[in-house]
RODRENTI-377514 format. One line per 3 residues: number of its first residue (from 1); for each residue x, y, z of N, C-alpha, C, O. Coordinates in steps of 0.05 Angstrom, whole numbers, plus 5000, padded with zeros to 4 digits. Layout:
N
NUM> X/Y/Z/X/Y/Z/X/Y/Z/X/Y/Z | ...
! end
This chain:
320
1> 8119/7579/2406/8144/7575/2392/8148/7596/2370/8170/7607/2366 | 8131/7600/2358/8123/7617/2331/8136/7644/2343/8155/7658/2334 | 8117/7647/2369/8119/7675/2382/8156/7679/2382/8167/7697/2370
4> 8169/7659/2398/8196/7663/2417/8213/7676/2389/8228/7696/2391 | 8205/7658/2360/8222/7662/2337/8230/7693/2341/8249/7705/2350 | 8197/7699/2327/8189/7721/2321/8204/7746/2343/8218/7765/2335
7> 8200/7742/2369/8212/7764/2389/8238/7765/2388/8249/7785/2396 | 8252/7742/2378/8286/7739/2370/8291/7751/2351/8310/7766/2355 | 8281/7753/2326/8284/7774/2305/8284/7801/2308/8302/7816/2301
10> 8259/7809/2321/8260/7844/2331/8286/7844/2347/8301/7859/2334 | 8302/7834/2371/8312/7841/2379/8334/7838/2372/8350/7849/2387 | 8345/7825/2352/8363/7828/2322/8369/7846/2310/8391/7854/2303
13> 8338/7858/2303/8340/7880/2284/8344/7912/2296/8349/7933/2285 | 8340/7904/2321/8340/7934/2344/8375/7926/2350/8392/7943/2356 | 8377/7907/2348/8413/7906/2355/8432/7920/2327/8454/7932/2328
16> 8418/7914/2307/8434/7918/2281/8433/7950/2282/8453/7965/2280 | 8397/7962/2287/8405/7984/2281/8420/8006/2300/8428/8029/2293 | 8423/7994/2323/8437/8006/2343/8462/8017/2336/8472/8039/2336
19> 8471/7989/2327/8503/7988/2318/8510/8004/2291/8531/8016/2291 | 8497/8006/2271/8494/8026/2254/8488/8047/2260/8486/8060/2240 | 8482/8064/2289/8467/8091/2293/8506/8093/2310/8523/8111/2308
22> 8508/8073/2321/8530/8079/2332/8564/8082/2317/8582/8098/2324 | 8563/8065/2298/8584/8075/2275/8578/8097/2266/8596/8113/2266 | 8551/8108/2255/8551/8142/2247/8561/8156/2258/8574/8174/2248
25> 8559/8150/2290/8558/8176/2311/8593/8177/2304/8605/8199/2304 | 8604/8159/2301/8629/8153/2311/8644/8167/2291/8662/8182/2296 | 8634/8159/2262/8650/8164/2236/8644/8200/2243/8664/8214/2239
28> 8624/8211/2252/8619/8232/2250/8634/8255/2271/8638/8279/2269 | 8642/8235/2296/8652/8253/2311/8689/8250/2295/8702/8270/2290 | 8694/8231/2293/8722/8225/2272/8735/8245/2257/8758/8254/2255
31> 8701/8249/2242/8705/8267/2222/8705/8300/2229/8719/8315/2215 | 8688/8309/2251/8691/8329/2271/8723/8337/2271/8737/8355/2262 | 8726/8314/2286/8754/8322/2295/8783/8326/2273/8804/8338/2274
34> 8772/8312/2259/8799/8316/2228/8790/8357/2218/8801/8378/2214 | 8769/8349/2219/8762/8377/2210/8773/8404/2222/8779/8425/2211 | 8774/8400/2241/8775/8413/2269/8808/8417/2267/8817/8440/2268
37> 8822/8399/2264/8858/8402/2263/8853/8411/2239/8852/8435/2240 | 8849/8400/2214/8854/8413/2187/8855/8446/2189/8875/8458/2183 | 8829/8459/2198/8822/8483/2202/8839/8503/2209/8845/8525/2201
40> 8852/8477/2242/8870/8504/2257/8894/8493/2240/8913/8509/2237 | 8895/8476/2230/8930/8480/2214/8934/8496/2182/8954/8501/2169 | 8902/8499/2177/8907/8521/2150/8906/8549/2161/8913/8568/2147
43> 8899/8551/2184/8906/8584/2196/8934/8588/2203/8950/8607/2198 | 8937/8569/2215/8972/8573/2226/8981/8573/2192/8989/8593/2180 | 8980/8557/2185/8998/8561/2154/8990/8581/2136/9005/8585/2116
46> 8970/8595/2138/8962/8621/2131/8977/8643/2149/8972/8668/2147 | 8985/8638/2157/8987/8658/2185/9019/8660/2175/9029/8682/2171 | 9031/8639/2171/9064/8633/2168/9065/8656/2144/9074/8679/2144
49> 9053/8645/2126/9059/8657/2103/9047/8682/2099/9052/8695/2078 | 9028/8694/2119/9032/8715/2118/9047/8738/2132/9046/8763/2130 | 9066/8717/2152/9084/8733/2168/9114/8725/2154/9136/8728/2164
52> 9109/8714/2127/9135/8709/2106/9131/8727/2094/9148/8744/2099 | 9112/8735/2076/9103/8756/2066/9104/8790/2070/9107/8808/2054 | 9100/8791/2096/9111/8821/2122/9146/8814/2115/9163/8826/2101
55> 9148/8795/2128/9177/8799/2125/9192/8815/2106/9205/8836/2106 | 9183/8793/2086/9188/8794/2046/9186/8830/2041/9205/8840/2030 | 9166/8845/2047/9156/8859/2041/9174/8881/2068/9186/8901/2059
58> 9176/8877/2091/9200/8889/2108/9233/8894/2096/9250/8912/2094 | 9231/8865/2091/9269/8861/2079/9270/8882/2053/9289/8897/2049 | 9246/8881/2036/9246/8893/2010/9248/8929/2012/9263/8943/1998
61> 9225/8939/2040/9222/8962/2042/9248/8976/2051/9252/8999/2044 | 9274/8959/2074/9288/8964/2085/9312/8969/2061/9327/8988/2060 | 9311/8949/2043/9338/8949/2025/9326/8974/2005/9341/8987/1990
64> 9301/8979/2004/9299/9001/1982/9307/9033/1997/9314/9053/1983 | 9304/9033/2019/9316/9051/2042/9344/9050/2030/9353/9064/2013 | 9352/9035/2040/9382/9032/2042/9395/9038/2005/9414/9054/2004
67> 9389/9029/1988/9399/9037/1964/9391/9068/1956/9407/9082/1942 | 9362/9079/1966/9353/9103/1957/9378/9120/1977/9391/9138/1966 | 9384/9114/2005/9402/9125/2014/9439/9121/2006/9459/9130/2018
70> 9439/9108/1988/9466/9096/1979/9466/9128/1962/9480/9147/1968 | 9445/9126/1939/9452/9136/1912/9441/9164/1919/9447/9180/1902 | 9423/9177/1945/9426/9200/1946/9456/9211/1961/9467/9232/1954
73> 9463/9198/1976/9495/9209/1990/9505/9211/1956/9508/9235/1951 | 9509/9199/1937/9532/9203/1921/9520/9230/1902/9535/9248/1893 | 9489/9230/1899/9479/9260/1883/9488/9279/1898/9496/9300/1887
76> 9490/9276/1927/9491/9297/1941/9520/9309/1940/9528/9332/1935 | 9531/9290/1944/9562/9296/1955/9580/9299/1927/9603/9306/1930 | 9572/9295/1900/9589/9307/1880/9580/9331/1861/9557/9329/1851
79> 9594/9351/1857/9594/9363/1842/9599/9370/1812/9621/9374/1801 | 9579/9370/1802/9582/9366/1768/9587/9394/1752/9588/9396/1727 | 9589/9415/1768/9589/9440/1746/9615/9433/1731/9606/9427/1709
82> 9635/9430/1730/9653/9423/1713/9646/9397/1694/9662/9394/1675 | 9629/9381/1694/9626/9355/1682/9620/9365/1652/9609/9387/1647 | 9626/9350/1634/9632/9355/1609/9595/9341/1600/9582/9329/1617
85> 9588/9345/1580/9564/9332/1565/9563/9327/1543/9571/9342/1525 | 9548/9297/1540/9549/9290/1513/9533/9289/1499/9514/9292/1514 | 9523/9286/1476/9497/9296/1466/9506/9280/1442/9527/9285/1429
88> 9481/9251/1436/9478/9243/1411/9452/9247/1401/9433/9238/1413 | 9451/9259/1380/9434/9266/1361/9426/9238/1343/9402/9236/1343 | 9436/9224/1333/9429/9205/1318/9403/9189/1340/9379/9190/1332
91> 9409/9177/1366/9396/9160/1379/9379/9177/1402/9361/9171/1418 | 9392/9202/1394/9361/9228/1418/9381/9223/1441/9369/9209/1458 | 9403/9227/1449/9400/9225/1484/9433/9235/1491/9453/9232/1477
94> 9430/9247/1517/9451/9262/1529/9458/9257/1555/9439/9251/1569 | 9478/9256/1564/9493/9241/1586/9514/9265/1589/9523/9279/1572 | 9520/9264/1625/9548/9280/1625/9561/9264/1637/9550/9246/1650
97> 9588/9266/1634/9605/9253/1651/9629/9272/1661/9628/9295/1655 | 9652/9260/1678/9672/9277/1692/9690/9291/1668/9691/9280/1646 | 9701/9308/1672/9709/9325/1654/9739/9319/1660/9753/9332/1644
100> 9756/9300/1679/9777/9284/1673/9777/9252/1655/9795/9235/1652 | 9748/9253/1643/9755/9225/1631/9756/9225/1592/9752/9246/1580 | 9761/9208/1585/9772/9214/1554/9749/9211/1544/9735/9191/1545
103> 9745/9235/1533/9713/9236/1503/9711/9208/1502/9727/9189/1503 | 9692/9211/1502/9672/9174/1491/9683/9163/1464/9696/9178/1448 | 9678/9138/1461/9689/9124/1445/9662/9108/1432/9648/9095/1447
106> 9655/9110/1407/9626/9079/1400/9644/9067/1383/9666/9073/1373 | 9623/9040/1383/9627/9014/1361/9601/9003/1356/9582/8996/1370 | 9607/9003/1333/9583/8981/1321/9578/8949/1325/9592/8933/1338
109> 9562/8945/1316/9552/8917/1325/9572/8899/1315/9586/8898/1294 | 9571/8879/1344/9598/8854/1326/9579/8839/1327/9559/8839/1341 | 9591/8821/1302/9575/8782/1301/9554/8773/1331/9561/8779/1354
112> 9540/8765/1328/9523/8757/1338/9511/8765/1372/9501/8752/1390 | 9520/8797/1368/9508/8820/1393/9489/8820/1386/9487/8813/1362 | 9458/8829/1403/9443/8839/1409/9437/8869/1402/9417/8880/1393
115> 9458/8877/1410/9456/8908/1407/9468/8922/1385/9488/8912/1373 | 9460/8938/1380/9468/8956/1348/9487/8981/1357/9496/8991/1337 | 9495/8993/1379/9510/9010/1378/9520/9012/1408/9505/9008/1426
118> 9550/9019/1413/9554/9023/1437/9572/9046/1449/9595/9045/1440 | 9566/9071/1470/9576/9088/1464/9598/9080/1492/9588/9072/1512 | 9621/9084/1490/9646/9079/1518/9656/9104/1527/9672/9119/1516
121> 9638/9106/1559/9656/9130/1567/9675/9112/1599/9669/9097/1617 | 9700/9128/1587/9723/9113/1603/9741/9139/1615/9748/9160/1603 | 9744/9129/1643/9773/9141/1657/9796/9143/1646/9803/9126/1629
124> 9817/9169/1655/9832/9176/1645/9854/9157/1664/9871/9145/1652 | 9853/9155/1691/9866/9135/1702/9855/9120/1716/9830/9124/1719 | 9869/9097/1730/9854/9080/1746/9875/9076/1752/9896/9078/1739
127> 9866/9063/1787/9876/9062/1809/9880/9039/1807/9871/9028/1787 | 9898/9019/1829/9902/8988/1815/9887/8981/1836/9882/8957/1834 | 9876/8994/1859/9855/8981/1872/9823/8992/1866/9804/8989/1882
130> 9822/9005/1838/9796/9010/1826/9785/8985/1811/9800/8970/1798 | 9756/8981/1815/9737/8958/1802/9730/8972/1774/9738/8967/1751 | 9713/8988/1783/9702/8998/1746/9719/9018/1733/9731/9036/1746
133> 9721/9017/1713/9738/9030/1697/9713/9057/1672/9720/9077/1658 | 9690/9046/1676/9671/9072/1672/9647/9057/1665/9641/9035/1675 | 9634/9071/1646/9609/9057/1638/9596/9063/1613/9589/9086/1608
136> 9590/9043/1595/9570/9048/1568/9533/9058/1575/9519/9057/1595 | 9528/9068/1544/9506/9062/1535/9497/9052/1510/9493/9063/1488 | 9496/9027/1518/9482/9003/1506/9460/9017/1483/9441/9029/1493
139> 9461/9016/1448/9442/9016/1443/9419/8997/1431/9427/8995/1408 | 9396/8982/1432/9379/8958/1419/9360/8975/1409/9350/8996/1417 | 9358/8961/1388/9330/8964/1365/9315/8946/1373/9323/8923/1375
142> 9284/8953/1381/9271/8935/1382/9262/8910/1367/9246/8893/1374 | 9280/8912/1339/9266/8894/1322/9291/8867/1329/9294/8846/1316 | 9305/8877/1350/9313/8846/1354/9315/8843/1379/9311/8819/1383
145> 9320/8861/1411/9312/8857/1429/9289/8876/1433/9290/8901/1433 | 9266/8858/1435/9234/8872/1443/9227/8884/1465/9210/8901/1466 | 9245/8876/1492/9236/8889/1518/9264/8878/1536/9279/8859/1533
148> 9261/8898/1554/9289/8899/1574/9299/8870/1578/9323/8865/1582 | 9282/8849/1577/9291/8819/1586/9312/8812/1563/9335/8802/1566 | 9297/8820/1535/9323/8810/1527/9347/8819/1514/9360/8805/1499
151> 9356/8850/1523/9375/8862/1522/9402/8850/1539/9398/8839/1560 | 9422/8851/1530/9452/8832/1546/9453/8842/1577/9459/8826/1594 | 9447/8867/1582/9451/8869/1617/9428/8860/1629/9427/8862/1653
154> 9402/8844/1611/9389/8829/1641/9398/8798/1632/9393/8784/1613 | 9418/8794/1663/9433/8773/1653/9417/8755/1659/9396/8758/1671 | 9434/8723/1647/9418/8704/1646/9408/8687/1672/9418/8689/1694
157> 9386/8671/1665/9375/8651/1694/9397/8635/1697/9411/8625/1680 | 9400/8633/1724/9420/8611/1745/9411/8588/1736/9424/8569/1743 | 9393/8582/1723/9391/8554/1710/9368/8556/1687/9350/8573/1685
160> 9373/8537/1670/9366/8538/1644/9327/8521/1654/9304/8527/1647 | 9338/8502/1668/9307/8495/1681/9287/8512/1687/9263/8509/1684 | 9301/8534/1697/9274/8561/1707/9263/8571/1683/9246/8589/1682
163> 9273/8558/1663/9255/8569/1631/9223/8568/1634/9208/8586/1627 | 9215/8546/1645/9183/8529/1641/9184/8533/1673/9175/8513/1684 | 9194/8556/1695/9182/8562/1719/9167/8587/1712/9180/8604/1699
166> 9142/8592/1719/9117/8601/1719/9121/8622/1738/9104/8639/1737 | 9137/8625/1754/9150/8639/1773/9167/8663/1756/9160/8686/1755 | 9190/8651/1742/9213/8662/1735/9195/8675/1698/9203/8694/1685
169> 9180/8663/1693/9166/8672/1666/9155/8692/1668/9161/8708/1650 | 9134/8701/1690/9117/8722/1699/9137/8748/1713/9127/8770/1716 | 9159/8743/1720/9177/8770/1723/9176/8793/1716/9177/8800/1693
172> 9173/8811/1737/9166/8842/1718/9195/8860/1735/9208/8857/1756 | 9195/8879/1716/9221/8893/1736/9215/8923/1729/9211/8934/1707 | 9214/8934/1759/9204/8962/1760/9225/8979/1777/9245/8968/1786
175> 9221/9001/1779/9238/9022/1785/9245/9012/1814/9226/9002/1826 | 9265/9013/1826/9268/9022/1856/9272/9056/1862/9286/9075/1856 | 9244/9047/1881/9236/9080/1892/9260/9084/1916/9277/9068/1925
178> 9254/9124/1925/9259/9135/1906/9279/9148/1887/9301/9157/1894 | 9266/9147/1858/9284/9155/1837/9278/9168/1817/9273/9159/1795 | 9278/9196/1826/9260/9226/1806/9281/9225/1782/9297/9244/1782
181> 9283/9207/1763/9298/9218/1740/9283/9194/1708/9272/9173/1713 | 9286/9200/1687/9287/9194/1672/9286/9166/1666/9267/9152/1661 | 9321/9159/1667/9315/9131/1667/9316/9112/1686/9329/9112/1707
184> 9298/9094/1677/9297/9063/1693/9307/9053/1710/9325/9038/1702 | 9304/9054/1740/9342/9034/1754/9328/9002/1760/9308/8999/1774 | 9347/8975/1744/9341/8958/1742/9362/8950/1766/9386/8958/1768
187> 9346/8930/1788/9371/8922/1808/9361/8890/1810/9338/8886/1816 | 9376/8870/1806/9373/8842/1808/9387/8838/1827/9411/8843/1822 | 9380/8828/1858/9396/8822/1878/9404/8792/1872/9394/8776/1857
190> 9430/8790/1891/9431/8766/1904/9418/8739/1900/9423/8718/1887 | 9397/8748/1917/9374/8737/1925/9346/8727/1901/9331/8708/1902 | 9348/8742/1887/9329/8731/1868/9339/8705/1856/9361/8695/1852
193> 9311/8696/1853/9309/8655/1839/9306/8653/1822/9293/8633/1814 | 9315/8671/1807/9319/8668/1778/9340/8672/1759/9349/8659/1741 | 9346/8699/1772/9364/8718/1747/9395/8709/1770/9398/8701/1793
196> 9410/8715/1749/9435/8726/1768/9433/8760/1776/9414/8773/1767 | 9450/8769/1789/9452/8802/1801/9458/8814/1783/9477/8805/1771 | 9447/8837/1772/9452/8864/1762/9443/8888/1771/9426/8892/1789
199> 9455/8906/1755/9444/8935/1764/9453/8948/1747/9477/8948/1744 | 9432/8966/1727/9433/8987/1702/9412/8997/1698/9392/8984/1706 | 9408/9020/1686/9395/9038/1684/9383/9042/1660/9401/9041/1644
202> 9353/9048/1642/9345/9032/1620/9329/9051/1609/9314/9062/1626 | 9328/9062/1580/9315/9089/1576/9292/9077/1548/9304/9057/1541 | 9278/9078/1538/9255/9065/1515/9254/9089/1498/9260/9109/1511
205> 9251/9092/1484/9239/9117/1460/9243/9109/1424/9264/9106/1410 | 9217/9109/1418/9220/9111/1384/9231/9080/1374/9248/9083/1357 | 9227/9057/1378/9241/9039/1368/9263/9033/1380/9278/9021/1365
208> 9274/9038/1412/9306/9031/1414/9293/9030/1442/9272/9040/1450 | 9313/9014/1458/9320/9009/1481/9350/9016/1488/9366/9000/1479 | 9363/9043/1509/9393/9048/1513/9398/9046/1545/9389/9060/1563
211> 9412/9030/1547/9417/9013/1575/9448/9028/1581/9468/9029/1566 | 9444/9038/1607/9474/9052/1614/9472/9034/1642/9457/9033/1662 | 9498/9020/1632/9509/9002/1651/9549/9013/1657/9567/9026/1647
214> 9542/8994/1683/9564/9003/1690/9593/8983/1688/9588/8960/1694 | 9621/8987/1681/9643/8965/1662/9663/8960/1687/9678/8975/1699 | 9661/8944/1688/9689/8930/1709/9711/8915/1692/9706/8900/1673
217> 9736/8923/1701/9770/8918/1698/9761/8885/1680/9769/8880/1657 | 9738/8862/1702/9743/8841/1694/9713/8840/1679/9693/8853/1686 | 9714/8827/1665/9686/8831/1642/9662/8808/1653/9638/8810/1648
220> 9674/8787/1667/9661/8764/1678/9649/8768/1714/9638/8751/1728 | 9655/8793/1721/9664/8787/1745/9629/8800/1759/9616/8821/1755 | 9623/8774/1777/9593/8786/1784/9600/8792/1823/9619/8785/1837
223> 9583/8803/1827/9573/8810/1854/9553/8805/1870/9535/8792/1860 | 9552/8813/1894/9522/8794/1903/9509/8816/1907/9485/8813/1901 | 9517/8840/1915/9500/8858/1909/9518/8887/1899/9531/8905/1910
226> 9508/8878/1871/9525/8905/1851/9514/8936/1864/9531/8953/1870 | 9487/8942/1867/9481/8963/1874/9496/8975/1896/9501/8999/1894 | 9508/8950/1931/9526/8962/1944/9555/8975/1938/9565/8997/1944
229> 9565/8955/1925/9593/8952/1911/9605/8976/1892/9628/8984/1890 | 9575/8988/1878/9585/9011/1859/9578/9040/1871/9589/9061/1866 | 9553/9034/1890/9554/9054/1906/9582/9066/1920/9588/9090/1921
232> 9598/9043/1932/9626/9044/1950/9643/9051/1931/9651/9074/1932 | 9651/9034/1910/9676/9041/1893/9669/9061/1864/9686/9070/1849 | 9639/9063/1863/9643/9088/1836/9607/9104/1832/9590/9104/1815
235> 9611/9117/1861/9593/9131/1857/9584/9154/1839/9562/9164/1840 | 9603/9160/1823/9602/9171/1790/9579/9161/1775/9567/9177/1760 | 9571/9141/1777/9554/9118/1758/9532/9131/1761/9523/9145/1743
238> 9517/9127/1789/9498/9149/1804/9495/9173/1788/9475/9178/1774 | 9513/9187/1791/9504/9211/1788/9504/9216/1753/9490/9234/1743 | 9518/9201/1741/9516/9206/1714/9494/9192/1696/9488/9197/1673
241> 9484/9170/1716/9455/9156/1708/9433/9181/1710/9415/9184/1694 | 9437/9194/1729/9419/9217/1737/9409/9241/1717/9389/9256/1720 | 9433/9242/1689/9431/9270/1685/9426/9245/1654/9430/9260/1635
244> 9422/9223/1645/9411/9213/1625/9387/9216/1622/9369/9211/1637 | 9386/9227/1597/9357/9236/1586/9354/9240/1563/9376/9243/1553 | 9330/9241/1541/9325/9239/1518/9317/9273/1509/9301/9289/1518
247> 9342/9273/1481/9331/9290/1465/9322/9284/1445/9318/9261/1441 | 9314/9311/1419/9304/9304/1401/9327/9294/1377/9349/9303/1372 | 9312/9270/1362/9331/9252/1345/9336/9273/1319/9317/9288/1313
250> 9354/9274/1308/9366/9296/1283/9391/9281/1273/9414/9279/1281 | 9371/9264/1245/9397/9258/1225/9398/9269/1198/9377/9274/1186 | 9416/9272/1189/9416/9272/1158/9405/9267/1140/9407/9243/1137
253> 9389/9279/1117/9380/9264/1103/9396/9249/1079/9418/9255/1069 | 9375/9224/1073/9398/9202/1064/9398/9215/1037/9380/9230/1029 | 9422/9207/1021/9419/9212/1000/9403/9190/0976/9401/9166/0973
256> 9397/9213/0963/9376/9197/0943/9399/9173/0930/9423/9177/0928 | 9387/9152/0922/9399/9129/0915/9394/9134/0881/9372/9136/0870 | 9424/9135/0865/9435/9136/0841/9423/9120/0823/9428/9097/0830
259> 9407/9118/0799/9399/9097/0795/9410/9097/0763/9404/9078/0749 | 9431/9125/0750/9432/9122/0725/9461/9102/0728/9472/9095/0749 | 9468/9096/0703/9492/9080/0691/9513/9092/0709/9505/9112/0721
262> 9541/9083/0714/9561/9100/0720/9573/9115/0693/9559/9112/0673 | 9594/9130/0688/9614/9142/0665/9630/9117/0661/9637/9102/0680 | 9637/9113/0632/9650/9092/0631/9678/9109/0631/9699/9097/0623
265> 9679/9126/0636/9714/9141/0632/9704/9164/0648/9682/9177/0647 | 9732/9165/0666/9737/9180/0684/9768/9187/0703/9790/9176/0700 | 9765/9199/0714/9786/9199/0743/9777/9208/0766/9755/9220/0767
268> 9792/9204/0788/9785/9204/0813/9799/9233/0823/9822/9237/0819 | 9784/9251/0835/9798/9271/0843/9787/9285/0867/9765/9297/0863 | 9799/9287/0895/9788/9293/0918/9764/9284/0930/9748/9296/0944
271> 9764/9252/0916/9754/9229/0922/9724/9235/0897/9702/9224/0901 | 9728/9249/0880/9703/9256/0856/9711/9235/0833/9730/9221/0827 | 9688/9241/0822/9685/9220/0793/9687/9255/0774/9670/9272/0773
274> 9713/9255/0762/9718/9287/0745/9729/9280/0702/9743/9260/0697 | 9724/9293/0688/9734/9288/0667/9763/9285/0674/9775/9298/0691 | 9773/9262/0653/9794/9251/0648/9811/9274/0634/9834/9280/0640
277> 9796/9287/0611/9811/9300/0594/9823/9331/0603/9812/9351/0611 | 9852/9324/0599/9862/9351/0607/9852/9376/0600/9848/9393/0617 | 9847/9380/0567/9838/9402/0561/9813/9401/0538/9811/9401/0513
280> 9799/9400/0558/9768/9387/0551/9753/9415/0540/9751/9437/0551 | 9742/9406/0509/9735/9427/0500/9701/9425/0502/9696/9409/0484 | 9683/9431/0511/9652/9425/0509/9638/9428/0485/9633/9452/0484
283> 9629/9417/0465/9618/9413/0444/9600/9397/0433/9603/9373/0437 | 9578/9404/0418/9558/9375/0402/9569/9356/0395/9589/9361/0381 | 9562/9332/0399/9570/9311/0383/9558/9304/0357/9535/9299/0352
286> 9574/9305/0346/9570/9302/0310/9557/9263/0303/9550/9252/0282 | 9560/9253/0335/9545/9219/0326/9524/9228/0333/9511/9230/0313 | 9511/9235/0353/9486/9236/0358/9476/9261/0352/9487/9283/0355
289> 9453/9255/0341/9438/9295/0339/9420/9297/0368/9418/9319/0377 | 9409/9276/0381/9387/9277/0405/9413/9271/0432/9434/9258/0433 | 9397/9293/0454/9408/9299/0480/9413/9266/0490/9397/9249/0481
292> 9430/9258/0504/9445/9243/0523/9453/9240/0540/9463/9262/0546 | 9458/9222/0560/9468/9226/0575/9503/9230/0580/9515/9209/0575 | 9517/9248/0588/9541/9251/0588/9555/9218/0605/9545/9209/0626
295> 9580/9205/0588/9586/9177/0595/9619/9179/0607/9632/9160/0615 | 9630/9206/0605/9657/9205/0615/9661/9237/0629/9681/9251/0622 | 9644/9246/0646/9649/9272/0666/9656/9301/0650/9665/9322/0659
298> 9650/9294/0627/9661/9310/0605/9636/9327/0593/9629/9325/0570 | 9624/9344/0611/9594/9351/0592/9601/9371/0576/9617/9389/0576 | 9578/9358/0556/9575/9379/0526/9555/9383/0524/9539/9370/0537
301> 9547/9406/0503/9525/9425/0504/9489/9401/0505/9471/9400/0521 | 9495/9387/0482/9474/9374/0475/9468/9339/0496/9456/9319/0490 | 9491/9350/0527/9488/9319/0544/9479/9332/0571/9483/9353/0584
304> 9462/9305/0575/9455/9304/0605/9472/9308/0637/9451/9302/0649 | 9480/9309/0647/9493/9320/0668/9485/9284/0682/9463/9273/0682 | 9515/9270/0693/9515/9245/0704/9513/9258/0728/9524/9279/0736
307> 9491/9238/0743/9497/9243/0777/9526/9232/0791/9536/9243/0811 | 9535/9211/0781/9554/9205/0787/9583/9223/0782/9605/9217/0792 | 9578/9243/0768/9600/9260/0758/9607/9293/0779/9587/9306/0785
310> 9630/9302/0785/9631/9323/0796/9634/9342/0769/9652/9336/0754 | 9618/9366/0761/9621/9388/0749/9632/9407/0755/9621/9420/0773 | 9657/9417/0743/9660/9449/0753/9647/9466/0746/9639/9473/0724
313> 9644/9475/0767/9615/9492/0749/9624/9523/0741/9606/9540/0740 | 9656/9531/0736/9662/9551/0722/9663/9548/0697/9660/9567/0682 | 9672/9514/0685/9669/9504/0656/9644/9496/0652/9631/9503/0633
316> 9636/9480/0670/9606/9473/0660/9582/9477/0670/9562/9463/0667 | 9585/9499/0684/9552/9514/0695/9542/9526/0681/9522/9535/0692 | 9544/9533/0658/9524/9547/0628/9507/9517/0620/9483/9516/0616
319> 9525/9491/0619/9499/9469/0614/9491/9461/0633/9485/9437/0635 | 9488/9475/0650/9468/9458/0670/9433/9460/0660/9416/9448/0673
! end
């Protein structure tokens, strides 16, 4: 009896572990097989995205074809020996444009621009089925826009949400090849998930950023792809982005800042601060015995010469 127990137990315990050798096998081939699909579906999805990527990288090489061939037909096909040139010295940089359009025009900064200076070169006519009417150069000081992003022609994100996209934050914008010149060509398609479309041209030197962009009739009016559009209707832009380049900066020196009293008596004459007195005789003053400063444009022997004062210097160039 003892025995029958006893042989019922082993063959219990050889059943249990059977069944446990047999759920391993099972969990294990299970697990085989998940593995096995996982595997081939991260290659195919590797595979996708890297045949998104060819693409990405096809569509990109093809449209940079296609714009490098836009803007050489327009170098090619116009002639600039007649084009007039402009040359600012204050901000270093020279531009030509067509020698039918009206000398350039600047303005200074309005209320709450970005930019500190703007130079306007504009057509003498326009067509009523013409889009641009010509094009500026934008000037920024870096001490308030720091880099091309935040100058007014890189326009703003299609949505204010892409602020905190990690995507649209890391943005870099580089030349579209090729383009043997000077300045920068910035082109924002269509297509980008971030920005809206632009296209201008962007020069850095010494503290300033000068963006030569191109001005349409309507001030609001966007495109899906500006680079085709201005190629077609104002291939001028092209070629005059081409011949932008930096010279050397040459201003004036400032004048030293006045620091004596003004004359309390005077008159104004060919916009001067001049003696009042018609027939001004130059002489010591009998109040003071010690030198002075002259207080009405009137110098006498024993006074200082006002900076504020114009001297003639056929009456009064012996006291100088």
């Amino acid at each position: 009896m003892l025995y029958g127990r006893l042989f019922h137990r082993i063959n219990f315990s050889r059943g249990a572990v059977i069944v446990v050798i047999l759920i391993v096998a099972y969990s294990s081939c299970v697990w085989f097989v998940a593995m096995n699909r996982y595997g081939k579906s991260q290659k195919i999805a590797k595979g996708n995205i890297k045949e998104n990527m060819k693409e990405n990288m096809d569509n990109k090489e093809e449209r940079s074809l296609k714009d490098a061939d836009q803007i050489e037909l327009a170098l090619s096909s116009t002639d600039t020996s007649d084009w007039k040139t402009f040359q600012n010295t204050w901000y270093g940089f020279k531009v030509k444009y067509p020698e039918t359009w009206i000398y350039p025009t600047s303005q200074g900064a309005i209320r709450g621009s970005k930019w500190e200076y703007r130079y306007k070169f504009r057509k003498q006519q326009l067509a009523d089925n013409e889009i641009f009417i010509g094009f500026d150069v934008v000037v920024y000081n870096v001490k308030k826009a720091k880099e091309i992003f935040d100058t007014e022609e890189f326009h703003l994100l299609k949505n204010e949400e892409l602020k905190e996209s990690l995507e649209c934050q890391n943005v870099k914008v580089s030349a579209v090849e090729p383009w043997d010149h000077p300045a920068e060509k910035i082109h924002i398609s269509i297509t980008d998930k971030c920005y809206h479309p632009a296209m201008f041209f962007s020069l850095a030197r010494d503290g300033y950023i000068l963006n030569f962009v191109a001005k349409t009739k309507n001030e609001n009016r966007e495109f899906e792809d500006p680079l085709q559009i201005i190629g077609d209707d104002f291939p001028q832009f092209f070629v005059s982005a081409s011949t932008l380049d930096l010279i050397d900066i040459k201003r004036p020196p400032s004048k030293p800042k006045i620091t004596a009293p003004k004359p309390v008596q005077y008159k104004i004459e060919n916009g001067r601060m001049v003696c009042a007195k018609k027939n001004d005789k130059p002489k010591k003053s009998k109040k003071t015995k010690h030198k002075h400063l002259d207080m009405e444009c009137c110098l006498d022997p024993d006074e200082y010469p006002n900076p504020w004062c114009y001297y003639d210097p056929v009456k009064y160039g012996k006291y100088f």
